[in-house]
N, C-alpha and C positions, 0 to 999 in steps of 0.2 A: 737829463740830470747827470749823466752817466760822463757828458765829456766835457761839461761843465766842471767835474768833481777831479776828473782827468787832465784835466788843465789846468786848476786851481794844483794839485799832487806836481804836475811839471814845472809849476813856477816857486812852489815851495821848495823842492830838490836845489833847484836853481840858486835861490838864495839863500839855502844853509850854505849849501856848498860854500859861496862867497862869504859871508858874513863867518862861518864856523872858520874857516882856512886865513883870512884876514885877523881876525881875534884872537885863536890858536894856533901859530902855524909848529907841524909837526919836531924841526926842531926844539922849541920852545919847549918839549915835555922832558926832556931830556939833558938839557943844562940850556948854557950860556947860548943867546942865539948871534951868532955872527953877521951873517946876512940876511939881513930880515924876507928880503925879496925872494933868497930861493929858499929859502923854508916856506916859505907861501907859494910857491910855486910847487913844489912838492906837495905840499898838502892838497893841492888839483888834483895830485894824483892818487893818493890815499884815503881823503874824506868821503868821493864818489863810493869806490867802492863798500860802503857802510852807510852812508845816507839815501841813497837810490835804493836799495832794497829795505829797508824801515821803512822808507816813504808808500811806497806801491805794493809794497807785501804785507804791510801791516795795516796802516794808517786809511790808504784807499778802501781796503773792503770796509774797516771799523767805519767810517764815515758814510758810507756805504750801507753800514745795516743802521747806524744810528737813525738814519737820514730814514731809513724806510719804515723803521717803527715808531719813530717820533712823526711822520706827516700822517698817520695813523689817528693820532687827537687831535680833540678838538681846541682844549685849554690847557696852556702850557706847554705849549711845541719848545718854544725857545728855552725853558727852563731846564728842562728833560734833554735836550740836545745837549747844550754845556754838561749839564751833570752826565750822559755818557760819552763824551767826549775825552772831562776832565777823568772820569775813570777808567775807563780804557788806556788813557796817555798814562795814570800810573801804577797801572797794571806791572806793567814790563819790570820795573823796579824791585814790584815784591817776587817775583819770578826770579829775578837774575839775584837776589840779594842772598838767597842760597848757594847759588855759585862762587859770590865771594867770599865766602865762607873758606872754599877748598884754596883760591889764591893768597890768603894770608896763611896759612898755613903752609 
């Protein structure tokens, strides 16, 4: 299960990376984008650094304990999966939403 979970985490990295740097590229947050290609080309090298560790710092263990206490029942695996899946994913949110607190300020 373990590298199952570890493979499914490598292919996910994989294509945020692409799909987030193609959609947003790192110019784009900042004004007018010139060349589209090397602001996407940039953003290879900025998105990794931020999505690679969310993925396998967070996201692998959470999947990881969900996965082990939801095979636990009997009825309702799949219900109880999503539901700590979906809560765990917006966890983060209420966590960091303190922080933005200090940056508008």
């Amino acid at each position: 299960m373990f590298k199952r979970k570890l493979l499914t985490a490598l292919i996910t990295s994989i294509l945020s990376i692409f799909l987030i740097s193609f959609l947003t590229p790192v110019d784009g947050f900042f004004g007018q984008v010139d060349n589209y290609w090397k602001s996407v080309l940039h953003s290879f090298v900025i998105f990794p650094v931020y999505i690679i560790p969310c993925v396998f710092l967070y996201r692998l263990p959470i999947s990881l304990l969900v996965g082990a206490v939801t095979n636990k029942m009997e009825a309702g695996q799949f219900q109880f999966s999503i539901i700590g899946h979906v809560f765990f994913a917006i966890l983060p949110f209420f966590i960091l939403w303190f922080f933005t607190i200090y940056s508008v300020l």
